[in-house]
Legacy VTK file of the C-alpha trace (Angstrom):
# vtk DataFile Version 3.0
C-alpha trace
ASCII
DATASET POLYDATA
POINTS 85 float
192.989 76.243 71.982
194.845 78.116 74.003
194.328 79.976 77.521
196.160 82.480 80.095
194.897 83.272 83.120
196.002 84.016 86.584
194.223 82.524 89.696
193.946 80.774 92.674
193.748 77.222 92.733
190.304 76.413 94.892
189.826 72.275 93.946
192.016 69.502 93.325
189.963 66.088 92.435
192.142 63.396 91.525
190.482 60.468 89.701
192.845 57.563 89.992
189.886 54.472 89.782
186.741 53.720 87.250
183.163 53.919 87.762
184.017 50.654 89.522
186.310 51.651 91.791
189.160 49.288 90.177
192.314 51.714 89.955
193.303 53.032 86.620
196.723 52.666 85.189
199.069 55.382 85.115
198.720 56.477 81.987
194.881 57.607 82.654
194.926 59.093 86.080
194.320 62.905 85.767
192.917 65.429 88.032
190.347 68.295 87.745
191.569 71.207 89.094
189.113 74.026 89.800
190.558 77.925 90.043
189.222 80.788 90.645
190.154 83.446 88.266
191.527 87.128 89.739
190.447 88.998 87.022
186.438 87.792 86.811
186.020 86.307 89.962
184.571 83.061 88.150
185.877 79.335 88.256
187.790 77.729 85.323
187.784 73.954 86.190
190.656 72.372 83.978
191.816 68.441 83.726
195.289 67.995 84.443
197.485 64.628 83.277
199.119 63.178 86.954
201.896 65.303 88.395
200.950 68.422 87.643
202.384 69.596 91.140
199.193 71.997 92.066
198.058 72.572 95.429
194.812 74.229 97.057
195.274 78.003 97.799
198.264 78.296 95.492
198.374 81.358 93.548
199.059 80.249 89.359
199.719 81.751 86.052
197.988 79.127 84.049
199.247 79.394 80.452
198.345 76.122 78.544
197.206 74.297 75.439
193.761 72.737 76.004
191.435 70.410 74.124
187.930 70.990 74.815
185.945 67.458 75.350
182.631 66.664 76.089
182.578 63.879 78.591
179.618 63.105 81.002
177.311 65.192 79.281
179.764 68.177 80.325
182.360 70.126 78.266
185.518 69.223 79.674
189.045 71.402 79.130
191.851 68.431 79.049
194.929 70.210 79.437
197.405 69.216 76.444
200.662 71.304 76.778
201.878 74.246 78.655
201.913 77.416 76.121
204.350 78.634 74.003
205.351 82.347 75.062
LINES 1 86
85 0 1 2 3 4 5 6 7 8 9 10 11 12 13 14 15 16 17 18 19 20 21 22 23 24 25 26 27 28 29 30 31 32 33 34 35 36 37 38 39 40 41 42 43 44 45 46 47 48 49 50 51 52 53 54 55 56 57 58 59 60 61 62 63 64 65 66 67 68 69 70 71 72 73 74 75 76 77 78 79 80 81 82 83 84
């Protein structure tokens, strides 16, 4: 799936550890990034791989490939690829 939106970015929540607390290997450390989107007003919340470079109060142009996931009982938007203009 893919989505476009401009927004603000409100959130940044990295998860680097398990449920544990014992700290995940590189390869599985993402981030959920929350934004608020100009248009609607409303929050996207998206999960980013590590070094995605995003900061709190930084305005975006999200365009991106996503895979929606259910995880925790939530729907979850894991960010694949940036789009393809």
């Amino acid at each position: 799936m893919q989505i476009e939106f401009v927004g603000i970015v409100r959130e940044v929540k990295d998860w680097n550890t398990d449920k544990n607390g014992v700290a995940l290997p590189a390869d599985k450390v993402t981030s959920q990034i929350l934004f608020m989107d100009k248009d609607s007003g409303g929050d996207v919340s998206l999960t980013y791989p590590a070094g995605h470079g995003l900061k709190v109060g930084q305005d975006v142009t999200v365009k991106a490939v996503v895979k929606p996931v259910v995880r925790n009982f939530k729907l979850t938007m894991y960010v694949q690829t940036p789009a393809k203009k």
